[in-house]
C-alpha positions in Angstrom: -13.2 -15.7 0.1 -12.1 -18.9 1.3 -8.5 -20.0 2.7 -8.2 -22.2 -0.9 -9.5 -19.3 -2.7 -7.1 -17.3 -0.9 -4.1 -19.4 -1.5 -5.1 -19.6 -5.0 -5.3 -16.1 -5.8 -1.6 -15.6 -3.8 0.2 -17.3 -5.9 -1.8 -17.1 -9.2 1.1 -15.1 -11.8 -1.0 -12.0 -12.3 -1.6 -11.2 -8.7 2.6 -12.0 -8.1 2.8 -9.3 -11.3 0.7 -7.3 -9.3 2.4 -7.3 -5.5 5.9 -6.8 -7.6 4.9 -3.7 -9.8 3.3 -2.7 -5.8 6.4 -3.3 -4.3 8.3 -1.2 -6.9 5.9 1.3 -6.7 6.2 1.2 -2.6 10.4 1.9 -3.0 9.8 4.5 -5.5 8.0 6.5 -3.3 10.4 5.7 -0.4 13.3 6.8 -2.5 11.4 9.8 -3.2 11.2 10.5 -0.1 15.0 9.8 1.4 16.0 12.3 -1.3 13.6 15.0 -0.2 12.0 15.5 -3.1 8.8 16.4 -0.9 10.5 19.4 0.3 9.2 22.2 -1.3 9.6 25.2 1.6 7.3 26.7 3.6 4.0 27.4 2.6 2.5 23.5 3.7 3.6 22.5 0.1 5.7 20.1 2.1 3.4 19.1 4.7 0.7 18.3 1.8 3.6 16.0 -0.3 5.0 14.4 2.1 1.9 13.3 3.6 0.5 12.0 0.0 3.7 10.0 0.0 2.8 8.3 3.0 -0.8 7.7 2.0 0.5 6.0 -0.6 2.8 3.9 1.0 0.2 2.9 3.5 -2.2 2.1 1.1 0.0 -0.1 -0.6 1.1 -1.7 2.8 -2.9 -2.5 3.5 -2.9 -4.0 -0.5 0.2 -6.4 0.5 -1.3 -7.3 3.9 -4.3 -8.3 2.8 -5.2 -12.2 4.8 -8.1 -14.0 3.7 -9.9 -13.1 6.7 -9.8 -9.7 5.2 -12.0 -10.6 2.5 -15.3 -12.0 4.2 -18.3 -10.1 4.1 -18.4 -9.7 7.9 -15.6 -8.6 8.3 -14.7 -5.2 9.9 -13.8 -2.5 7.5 -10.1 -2.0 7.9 -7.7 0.0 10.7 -6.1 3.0 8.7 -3.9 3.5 12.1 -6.8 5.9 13.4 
């Protein structure tokens, strides 16, 4: 994708709905998460909820951050924080 392309797709209306409903989502799960609602005890139902959470946090993140350089077909595939 070029940087026009790029600049046109930002700011077209559906992919502003888009990065908003994201955004909401990303708090959601935030909240969820400040209220402990991924604490279930101790048999790793914790471990396993709390680390969906942050998966999907993350993923959103890497949806949001997305830079028209991401987009090129030579690009590197992208750094999940490995």
């Amino acid at each position: 994708m070029q940087p026009s392309e790029y600049a046109d797709w930002k700011t077209d209306p559906t992919t502003k709905g888009i990065f908003k409903t994201l955004k909401e989502a990303r708090e959601k799960v935030k909240e969820m998460l400040a209220r402990g609602a991924t604490l279930m005890g101790n048999d790793g139902s914790t471990a396993e909820e709390t680390g969906k959470a942050v998966g999907i946090i993350k993923g959103i993140d890497m949806i949001l951050d997305l830079k028209s350089g991401d987009w090129e077909e030579e690009a590197e595939p992208p750094d999940f924080g490995n």
